[in-house]
C-alpha positions as CSV (number, residue, x, y, z in Angstrom):
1,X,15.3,175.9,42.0
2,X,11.7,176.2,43.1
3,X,11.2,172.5,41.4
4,X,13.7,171.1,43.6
5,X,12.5,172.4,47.0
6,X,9.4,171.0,46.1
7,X,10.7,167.6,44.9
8,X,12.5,167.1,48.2
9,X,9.3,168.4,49.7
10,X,7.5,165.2,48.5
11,X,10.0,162.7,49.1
12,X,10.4,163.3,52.8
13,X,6.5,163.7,52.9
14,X,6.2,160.1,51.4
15,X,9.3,159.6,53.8
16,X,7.6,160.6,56.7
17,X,4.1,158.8,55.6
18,X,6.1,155.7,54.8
19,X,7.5,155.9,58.3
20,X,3.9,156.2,60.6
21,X,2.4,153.4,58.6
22,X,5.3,151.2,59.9
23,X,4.6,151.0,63.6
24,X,4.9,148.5,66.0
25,X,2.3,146.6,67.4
26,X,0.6,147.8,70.0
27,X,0.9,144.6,72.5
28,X,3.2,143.2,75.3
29,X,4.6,140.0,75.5
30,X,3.8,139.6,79.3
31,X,4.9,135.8,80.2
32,X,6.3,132.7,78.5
33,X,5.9,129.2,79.9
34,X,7.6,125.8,78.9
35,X,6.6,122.9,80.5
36,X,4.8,125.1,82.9
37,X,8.7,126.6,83.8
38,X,8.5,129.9,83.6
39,X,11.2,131.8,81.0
40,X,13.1,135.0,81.6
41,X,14.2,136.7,78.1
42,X,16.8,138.6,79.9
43,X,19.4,135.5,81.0
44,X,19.4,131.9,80.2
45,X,16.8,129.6,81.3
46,X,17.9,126.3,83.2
47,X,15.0,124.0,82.8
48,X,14.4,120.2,83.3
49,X,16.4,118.2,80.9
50,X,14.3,117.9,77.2
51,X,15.1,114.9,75.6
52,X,14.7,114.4,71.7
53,X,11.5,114.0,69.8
54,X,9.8,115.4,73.1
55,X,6.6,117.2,72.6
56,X,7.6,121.0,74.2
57,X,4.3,122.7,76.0
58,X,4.8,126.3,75.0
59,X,2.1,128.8,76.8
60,X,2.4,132.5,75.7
61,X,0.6,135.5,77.6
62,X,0.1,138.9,75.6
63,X,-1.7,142.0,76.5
64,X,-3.2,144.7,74.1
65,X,-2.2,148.3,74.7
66,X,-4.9,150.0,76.9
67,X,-4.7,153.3,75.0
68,X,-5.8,151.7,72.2
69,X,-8.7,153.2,70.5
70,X,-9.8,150.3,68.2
71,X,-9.8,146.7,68.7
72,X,-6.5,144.4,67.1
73,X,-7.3,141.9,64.5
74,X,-6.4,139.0,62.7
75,X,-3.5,138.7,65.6
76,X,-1.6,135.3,65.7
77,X,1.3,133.8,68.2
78,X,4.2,131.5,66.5
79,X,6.9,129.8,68.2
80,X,10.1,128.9,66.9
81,X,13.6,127.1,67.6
82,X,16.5,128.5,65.7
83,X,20.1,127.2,66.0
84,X,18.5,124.2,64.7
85,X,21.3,122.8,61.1
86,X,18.6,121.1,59.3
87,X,15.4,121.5,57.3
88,X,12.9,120.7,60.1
89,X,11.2,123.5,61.0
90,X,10.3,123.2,64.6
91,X,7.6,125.5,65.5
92,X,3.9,126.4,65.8
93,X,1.9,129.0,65.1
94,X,-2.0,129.9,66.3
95,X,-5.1,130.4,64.6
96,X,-6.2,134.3,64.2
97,X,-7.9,136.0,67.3
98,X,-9.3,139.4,67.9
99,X,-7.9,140.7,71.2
100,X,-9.6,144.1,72.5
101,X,-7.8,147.4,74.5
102,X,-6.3,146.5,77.6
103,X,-7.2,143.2,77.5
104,X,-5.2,139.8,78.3
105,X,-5.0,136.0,76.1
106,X,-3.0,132.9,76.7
107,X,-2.8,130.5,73.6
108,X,-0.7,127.0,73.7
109,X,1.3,125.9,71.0
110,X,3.4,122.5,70.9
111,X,6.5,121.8,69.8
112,X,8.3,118.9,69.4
113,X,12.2,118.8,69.1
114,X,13.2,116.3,66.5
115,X,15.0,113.1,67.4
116,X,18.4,114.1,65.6
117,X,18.1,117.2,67.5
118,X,22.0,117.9,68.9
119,X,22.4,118.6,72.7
120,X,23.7,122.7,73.2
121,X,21.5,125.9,73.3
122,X,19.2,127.0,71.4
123,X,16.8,129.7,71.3
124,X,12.9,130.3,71.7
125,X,11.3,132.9,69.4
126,X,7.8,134.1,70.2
127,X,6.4,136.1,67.9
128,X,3.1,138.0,67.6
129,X,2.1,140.0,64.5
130,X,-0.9,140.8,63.0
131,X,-2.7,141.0,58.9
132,X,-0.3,144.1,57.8
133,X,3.2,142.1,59.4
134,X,3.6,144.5,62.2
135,X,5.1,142.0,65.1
136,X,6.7,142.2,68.3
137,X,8.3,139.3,69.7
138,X,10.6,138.0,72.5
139,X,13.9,135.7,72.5
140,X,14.3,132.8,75.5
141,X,17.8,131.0,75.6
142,X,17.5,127.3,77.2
143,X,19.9,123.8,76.9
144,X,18.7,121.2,75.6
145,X,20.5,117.5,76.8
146,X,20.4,114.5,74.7
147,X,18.9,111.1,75.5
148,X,21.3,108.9,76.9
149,X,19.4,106.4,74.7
150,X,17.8,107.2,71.6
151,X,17.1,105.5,67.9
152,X,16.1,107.0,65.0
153,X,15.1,105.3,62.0
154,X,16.5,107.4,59.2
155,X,15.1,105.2,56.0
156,X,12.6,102.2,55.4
157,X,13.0,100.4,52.0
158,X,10.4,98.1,50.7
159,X,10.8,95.5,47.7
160,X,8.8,95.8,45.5
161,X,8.6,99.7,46.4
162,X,5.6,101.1,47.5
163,X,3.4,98.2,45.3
164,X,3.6,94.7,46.0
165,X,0.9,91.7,44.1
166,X,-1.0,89.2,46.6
167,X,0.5,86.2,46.9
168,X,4.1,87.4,46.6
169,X,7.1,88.2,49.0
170,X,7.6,92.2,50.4
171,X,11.0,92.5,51.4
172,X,12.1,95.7,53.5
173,X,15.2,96.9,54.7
174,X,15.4,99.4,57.6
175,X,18.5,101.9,58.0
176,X,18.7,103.1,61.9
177,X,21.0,105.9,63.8
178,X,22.2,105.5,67.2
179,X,21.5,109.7,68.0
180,X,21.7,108.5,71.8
181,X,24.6,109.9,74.4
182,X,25.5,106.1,74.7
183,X,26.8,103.2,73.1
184,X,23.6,100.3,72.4
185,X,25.7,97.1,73.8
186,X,22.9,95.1,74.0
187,X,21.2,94.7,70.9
188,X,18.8,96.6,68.9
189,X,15.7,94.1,67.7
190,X,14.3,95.6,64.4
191,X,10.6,95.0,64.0
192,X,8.0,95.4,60.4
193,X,5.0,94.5,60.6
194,X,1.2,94.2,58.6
195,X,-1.1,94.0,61.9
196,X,-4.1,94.0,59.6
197,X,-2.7,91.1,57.8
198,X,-1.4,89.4,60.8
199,X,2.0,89.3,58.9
200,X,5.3,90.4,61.1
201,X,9.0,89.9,60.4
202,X,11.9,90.6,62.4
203,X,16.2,91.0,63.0
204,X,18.7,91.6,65.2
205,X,21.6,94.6,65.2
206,X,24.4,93.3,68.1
207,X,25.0,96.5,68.6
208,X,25.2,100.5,67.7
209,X,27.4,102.8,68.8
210,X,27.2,106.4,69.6
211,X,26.4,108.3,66.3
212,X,27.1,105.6,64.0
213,X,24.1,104.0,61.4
214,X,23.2,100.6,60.3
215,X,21.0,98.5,58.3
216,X,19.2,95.4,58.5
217,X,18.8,92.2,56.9
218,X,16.4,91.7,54.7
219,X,12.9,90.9,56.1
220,X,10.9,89.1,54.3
221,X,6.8,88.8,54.3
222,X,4.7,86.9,52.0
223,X,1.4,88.9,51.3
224,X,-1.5,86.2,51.5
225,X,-2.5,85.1,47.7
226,X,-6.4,86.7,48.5
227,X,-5.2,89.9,50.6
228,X,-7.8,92.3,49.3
229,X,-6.8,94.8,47.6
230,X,-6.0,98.1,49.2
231,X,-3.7,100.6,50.9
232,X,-1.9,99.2,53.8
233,X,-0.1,100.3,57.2
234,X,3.4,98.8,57.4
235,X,4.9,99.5,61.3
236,X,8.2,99.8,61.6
237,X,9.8,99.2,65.2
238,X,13.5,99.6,66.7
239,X,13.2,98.4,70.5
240,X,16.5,98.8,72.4
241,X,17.9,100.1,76.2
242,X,17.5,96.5,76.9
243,X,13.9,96.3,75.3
244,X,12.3,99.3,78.0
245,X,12.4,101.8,75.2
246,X,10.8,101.6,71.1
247,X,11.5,103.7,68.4
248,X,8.3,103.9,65.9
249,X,7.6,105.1,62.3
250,X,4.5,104.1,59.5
251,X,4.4,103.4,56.3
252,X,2.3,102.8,53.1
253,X,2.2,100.1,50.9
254,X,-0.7,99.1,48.2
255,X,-1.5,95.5,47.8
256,X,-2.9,94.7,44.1
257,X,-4.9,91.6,43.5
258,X,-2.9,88.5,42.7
259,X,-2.8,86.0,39.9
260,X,-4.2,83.5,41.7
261,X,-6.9,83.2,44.4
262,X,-8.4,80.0,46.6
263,X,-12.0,82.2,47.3
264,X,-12.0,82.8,43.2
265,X,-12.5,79.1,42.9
266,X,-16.1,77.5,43.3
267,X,-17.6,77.8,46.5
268,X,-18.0,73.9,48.1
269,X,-21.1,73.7,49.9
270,X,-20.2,72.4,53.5
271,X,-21.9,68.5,53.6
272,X,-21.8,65.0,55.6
273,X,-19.0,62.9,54.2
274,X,-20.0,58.4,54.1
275,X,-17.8,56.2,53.3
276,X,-18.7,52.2,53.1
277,X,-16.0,49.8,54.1
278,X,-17.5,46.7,52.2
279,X,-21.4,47.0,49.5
280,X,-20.8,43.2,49.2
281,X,-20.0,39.8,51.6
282,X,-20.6,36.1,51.8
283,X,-23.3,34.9,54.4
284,X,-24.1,31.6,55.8
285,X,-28.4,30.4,55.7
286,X,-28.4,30.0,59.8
287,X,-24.9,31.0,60.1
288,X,-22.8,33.6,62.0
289,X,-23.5,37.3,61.0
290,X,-21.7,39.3,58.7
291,X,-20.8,42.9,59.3
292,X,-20.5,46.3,57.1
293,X,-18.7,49.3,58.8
294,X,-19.8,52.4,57.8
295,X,-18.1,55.8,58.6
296,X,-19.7,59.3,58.4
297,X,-18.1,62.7,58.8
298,X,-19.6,65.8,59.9
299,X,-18.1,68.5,57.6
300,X,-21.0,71.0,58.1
301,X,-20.9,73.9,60.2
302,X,-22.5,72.7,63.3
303,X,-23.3,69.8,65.5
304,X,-25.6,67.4,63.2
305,X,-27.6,64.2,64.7
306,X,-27.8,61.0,62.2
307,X,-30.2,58.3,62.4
308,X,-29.3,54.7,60.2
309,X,-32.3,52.7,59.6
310,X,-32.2,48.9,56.5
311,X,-35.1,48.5,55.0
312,X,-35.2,44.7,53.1
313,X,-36.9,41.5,53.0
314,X,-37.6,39.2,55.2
315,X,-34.7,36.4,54.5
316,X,-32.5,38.1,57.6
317,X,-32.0,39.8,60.6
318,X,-30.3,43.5,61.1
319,X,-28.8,45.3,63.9
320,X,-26.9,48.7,64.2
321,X,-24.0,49.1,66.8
322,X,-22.7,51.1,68.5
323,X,-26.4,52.8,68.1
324,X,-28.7,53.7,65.1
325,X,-28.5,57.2,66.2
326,X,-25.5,59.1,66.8
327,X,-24.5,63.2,67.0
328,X,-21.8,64.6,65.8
329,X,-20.0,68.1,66.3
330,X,-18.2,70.5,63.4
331,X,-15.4,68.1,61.9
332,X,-16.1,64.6,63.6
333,X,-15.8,61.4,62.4
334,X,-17.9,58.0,63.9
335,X,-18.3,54.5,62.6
336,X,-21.6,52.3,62.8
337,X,-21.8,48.8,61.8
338,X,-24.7,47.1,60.1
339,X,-24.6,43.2,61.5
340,X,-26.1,41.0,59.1
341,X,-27.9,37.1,59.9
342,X,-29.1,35.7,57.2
343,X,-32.3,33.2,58.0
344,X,-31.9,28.8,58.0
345,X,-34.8,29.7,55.0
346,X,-32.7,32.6,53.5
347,X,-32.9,32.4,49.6
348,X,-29.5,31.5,48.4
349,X,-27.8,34.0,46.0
350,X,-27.6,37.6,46.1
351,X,-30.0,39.4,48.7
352,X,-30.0,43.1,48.5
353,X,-30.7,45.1,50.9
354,X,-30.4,49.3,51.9
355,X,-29.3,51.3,54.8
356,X,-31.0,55.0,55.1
357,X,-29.2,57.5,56.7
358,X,-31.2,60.8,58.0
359,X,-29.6,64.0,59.1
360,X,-32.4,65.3,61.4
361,X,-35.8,64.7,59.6
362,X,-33.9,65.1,56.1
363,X,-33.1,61.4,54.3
364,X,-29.5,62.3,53.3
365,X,-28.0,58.8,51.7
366,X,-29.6,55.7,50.7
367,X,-27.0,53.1,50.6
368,X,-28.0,49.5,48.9
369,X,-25.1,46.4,49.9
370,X,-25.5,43.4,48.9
371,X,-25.4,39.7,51.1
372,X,-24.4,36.4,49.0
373,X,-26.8,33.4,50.6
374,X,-25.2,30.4,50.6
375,X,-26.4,27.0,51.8
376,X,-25.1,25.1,54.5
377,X,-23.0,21.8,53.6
378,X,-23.9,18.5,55.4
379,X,-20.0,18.4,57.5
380,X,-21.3,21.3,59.0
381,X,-24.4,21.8,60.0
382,X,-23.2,24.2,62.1
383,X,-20.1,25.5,63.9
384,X,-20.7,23.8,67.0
385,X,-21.0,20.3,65.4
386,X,-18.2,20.6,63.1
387,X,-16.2,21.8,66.5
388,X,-17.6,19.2,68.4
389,X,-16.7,15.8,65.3
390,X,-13.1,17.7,65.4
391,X,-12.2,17.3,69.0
392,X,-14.3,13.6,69.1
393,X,-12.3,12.8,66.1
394,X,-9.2,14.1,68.1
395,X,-10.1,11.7,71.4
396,X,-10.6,8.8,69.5
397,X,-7.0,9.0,67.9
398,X,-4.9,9.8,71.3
399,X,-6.6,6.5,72.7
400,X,-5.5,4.2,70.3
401,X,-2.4,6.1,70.7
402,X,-1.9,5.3,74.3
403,X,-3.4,2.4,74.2
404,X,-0.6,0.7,71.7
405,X,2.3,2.5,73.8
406,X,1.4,0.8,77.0
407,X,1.1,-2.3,75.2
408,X,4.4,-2.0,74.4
409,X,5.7,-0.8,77.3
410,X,4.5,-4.1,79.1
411,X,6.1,-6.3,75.8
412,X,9.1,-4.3,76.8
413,X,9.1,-5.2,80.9
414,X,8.0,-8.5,80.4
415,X,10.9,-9.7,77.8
416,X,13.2,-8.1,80.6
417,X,11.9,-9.2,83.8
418,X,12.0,-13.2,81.8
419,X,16.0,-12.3,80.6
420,X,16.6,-11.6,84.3
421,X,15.2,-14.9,86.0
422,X,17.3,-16.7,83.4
423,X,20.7,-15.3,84.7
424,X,19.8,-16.0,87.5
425,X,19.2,-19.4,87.5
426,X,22.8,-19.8,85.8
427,X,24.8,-18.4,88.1
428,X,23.1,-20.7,91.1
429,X,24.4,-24.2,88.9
430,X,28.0,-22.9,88.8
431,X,28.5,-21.7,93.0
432,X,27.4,-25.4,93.9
């Protein structure tokens, strides 16, 4: 009998014990602030209307127990929604603090209330507990009312998934919900984008009703063939109430090498194109001038000057129009000609002779052309004779031409005038 007092002796000692170590934290919850509105935890709180996936300012004041003998630690203030039917914990929670007898802290948290988040009430736990779990805490009833307009974009799909090669197509699909009080009547333009590769594609839902999903078409980007390799930032963007409001996510995609690459090819060294349009003409000793066009192109990176300069014998006489220097920018393209006289004592036969062409100081091209001599016949010993015996020739033959028709002309008159007076003379016999 003795053995059982004393049993139950110990178990309501431990009992007891068990009890005292359990006690509540000695601090008051003394004001709660949303949005800077002030919350009552005895009635229902009307505040300014909280759309979805807004960012909730919570401010919580507590005050430590003045009869406190010892300073709290390791004390932290968490904020919670409940009501909420899905896995998205919306809340926050502080770092540790230290808070000393009788005295007063204000910590902010922030919350933000998901976009799927249905209108109705819901309530605001506040909680403040220590190392050892002891807690108090406070509830706060308020409504939340639903965007009139809202998007959310449930689900982005890329093809290939998550990799895509350089040089090849990335396809992505993006599934939206219209989680808005309204109806989206007017269209609902689906962005995706790679702003760090310039690359953007985009599609067009007519429209979206209240609570209902969709998905887009295909859009398609082609990943440039030397993207370097890497992790990437895709943007994905639904813009809709009449493009004033956008609906944003990110993702990642990785970008390997491609097969084939332009910049893994051998580097070209940036230089001055010439082209000649003739190395080789017939000249007349004394004759008119022959001309060879020559064209340059600037392909370097900057404004280059070019001089032309013909070194030769002395069996003719050179010139350079437009001029024998000329500047050209980044990418221009200009055309000198190189007029050729060949001397009455020219050597006949082939006469070389070579244009140099600087670029600055630097002797860039040496180009040797060639000028066939030939003699001068004795029908023309020059182009103004030969014109002149042509149109001489010419004269002489429209004389003797005009002379022989008015010769004939007068035959003509004559025999006439002479066929007249006879018939006369005939018809005077008979009237007699």
């Amino acid at each position: 009998m003795k053995k059982t007092y004393m049993f139950l002796f110990v178990v309501m000692l431990l009992g007891i014990l068990a009890v005292s170590s359990v006690s509540a934290l000695s601090v008051t919850i003394t004001d709660v602030w949303v949005d800077n509105v002030p919350l009552d935890p005895t009635s229902s709180n009307e505040l300014e209307v909280m759309e979805k996936n807004q960012e909730l300012n919570v401010k919580v004041r507590i005050k430590a127990d003045s009869n406190l003998t010892h300073e709290l630690e390791d004390l932290q203030i968490e904020a919670m929604i409940r009501g909420y039917d899905h896995k998205d914990i919306i809340g926050d929670i502080t770092s540790a603090f230290d808070l000393s007898p009788g005295a007063r802290r204000t910590e902010r948290l922030d919350i933000t209330l998901p976009i799927r988040l249905d209108p109705g009430i819901y309530k605001l736990r506040i909680f403040v507990f220590d190392a050892d779990d002891s807690d108090v805490s406070e509830t706060y009833e308020f409504e939340i009312v639903g965007d009139n307009h809202a998007i959310w974009i449930k689900d982005v799909i890329f093809s290939p998934a998550d990799t895509v090669m350089a040089g090849r197509a990335l396809l992505t699909t993006v599934r939206i919900k219209n989680v808005g009080n309204e109806d989206e009547d007017d269209g609902i333009r689906v962005t995706v984008a790679i702003p760090e590769l310039g690359l953007s594609a985009a599609d067009y839902l007519d429209e979206l009703d209240e609570d209902e999903s969709a998905t887009s078409e295909e859009l398609y980007m082609r990943i440039p063939a030397c993207a370097r390799e890497g992790e990437y930032t895709v943007l994905i963007a639904a813009t809709f109430n009449e493009g004033d409001d956008t609906e944003t996510v990110a993702k990642k995609i990785y970008i390997v090498k491609g097969e084939s690459c332009e910049a893994d090819a051998p580097s070209v060294t940036p230089t001055t194109v010439i082209s000649v349009g003739a190395t080789q003409q017939g000249v007349v000793a004394g004759g008119a001038d022959v001309i060879y066009p020559l064209t340059i192109t600037n392909q370097e990176g900057t404004a280059k000057t070019y001089t032309f300069s013909v070194d030769s014998g002395d069996w003719a006489t050179f010139r350079i129009n437009p001029s024998n220097l000329i500047l050209l920018n980044k990418g221009e393209t200009a055309t000198v000609y190189v007029y050729v006289t060949a001397d009455e004592d020219a050597p006949v036969g082939d006469n070389l002779f070579v244009v140099n062409v600087k670029k600055g100081s630097e002797l860039i091209k040496q180009i040797t052309l060639k000028a066939t001599v030939k003699e001068q016949t004795s029908d023309s010993d020059n182009t103004g004779t030969t014109g002149w015996n042509t149109v001489k020739k010419g004269l002489e033959v429209a004389v003797i031409v005009l002379v022989v028709l008015l010769v004939i002309i007068g035959l003509v008159i004559g025999f006439r005038k002479l066929k007249d007076d006879e018939d006369g003379e005939d018809k005077g016999e008979s009237y007699y």
